[in-house]
C-alpha positions as CSV (number, residue, x, y, z in Angstrom):
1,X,-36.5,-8.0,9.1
2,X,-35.0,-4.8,8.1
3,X,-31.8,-4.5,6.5
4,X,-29.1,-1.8,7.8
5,X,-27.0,0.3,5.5
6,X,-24.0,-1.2,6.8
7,X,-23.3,-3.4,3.3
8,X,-24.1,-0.1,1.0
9,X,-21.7,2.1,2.6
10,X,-19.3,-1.0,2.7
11,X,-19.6,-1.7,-0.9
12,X,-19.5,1.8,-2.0
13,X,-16.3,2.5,-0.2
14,X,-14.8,-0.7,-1.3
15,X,-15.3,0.4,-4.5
16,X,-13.7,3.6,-4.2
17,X,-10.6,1.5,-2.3
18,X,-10.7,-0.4,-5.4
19,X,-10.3,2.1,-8.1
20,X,-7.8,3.7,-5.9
21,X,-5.8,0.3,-6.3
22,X,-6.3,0.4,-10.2
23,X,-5.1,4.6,-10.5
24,X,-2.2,3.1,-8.4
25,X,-1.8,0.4,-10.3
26,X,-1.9,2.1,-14.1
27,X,1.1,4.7,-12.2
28,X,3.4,1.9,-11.3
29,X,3.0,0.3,-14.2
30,X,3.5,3.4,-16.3
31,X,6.5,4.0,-14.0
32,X,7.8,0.5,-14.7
33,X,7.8,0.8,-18.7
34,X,9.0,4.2,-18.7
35,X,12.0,3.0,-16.5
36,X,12.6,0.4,-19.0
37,X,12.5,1.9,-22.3
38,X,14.9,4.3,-20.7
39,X,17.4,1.7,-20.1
40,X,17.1,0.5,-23.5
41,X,17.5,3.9,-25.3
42,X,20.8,4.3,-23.1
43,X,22.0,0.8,-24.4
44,X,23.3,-0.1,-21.2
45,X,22.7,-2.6,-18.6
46,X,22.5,-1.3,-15.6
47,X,21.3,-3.7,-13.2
48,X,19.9,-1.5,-10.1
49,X,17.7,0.2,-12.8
50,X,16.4,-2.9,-13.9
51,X,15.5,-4.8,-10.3
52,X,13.7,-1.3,-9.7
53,X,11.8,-1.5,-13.0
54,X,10.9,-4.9,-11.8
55,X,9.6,-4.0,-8.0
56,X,7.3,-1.1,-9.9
57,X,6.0,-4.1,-12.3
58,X,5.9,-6.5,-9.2
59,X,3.7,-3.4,-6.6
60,X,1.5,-2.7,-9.6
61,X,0.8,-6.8,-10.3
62,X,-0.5,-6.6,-6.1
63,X,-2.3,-3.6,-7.1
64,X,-4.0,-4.9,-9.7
65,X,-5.2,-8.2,-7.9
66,X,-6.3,-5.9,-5.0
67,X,-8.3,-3.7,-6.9
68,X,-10.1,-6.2,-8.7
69,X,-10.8,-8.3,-5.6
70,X,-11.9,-4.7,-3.9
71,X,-14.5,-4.4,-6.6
72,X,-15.7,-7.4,-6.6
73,X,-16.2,-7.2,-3.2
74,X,-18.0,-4.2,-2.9
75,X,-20.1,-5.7,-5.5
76,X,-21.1,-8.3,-3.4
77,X,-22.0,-6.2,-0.5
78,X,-23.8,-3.7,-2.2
79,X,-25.8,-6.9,-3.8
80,X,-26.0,-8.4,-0.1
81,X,-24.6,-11.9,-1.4
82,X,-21.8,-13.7,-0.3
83,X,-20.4,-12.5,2.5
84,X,-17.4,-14.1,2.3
85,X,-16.4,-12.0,-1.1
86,X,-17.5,-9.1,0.2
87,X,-15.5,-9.2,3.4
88,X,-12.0,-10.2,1.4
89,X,-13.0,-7.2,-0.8
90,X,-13.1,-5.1,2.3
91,X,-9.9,-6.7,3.6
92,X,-8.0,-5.9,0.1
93,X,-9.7,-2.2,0.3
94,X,-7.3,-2.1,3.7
95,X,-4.1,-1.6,1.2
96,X,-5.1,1.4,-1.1
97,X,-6.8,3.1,2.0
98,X,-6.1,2.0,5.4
99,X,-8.5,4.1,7.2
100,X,-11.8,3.6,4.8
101,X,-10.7,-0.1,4.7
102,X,-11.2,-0.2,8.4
103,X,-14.2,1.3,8.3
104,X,-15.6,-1.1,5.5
105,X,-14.1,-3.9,7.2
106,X,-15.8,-3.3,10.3
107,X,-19.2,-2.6,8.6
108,X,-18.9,-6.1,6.5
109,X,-18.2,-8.2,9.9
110,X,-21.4,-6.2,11.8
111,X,-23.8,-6.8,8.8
112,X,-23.3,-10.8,8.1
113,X,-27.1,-11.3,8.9
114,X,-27.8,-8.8,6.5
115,X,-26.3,-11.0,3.4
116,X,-27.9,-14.5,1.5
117,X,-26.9,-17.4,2.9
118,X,-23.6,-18.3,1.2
119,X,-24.3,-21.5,-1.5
């Protein structure tokens, strides 16, 4: 039985989707202290400042979860193991990139016999 390269180029670009998430998700979350500490130097409470402060914390907290489970994911497909992961880590690597996500996406679903049985 030979084995495509479907789950390689998968994996690989879920990991790129992934750390995309994570660069995105250090930004936000750089934006989202930055905003505060400025509010707090100004000793004022103003409250549209803080609800924004709060949706950078709140986009970065997705990105975060979304890289990770990119990662992992790509893990799994480069390891050809558990297809499941490695499809949901294709579905999350639909956010950072939509395009590449499809692609990876695509590539997961065509490659199933290509993975372990799942446990």
């Amino acid at each position: 039985m030979t084995k495509s390269p479907m789950p390689t180029i998968a994996g690989v670009i879920d990991i790129i989707s992934g750390t995309l998430a994570l660069i995105g998700f250090s930004l936000f979350f750089i934006f989202s202290i930055a905003i505060s500490i400025s509010v707090i130097e100004l000793d004022g409470c103003d409250l549209g400042v803080d609800i924004a402060s709060g949706i950078l914390f709140l986009i970065s907290s997705i990105l975060l979860i979304i890289g990770i489970l990119s990662i992992y994911g790509g893990i799994r497909a480069l390891r050809r193991k558990n297809w499941r992961w490695a499809l949901t880590g294709s579905i999350c690597a639909l956010i950072p990139n939509f395009p590449l996500g499809i692609v990876s996406t695509i590539l997961v679903a065509l490659s199933k016999d290509d993975f372990e049985m799942d446990a």
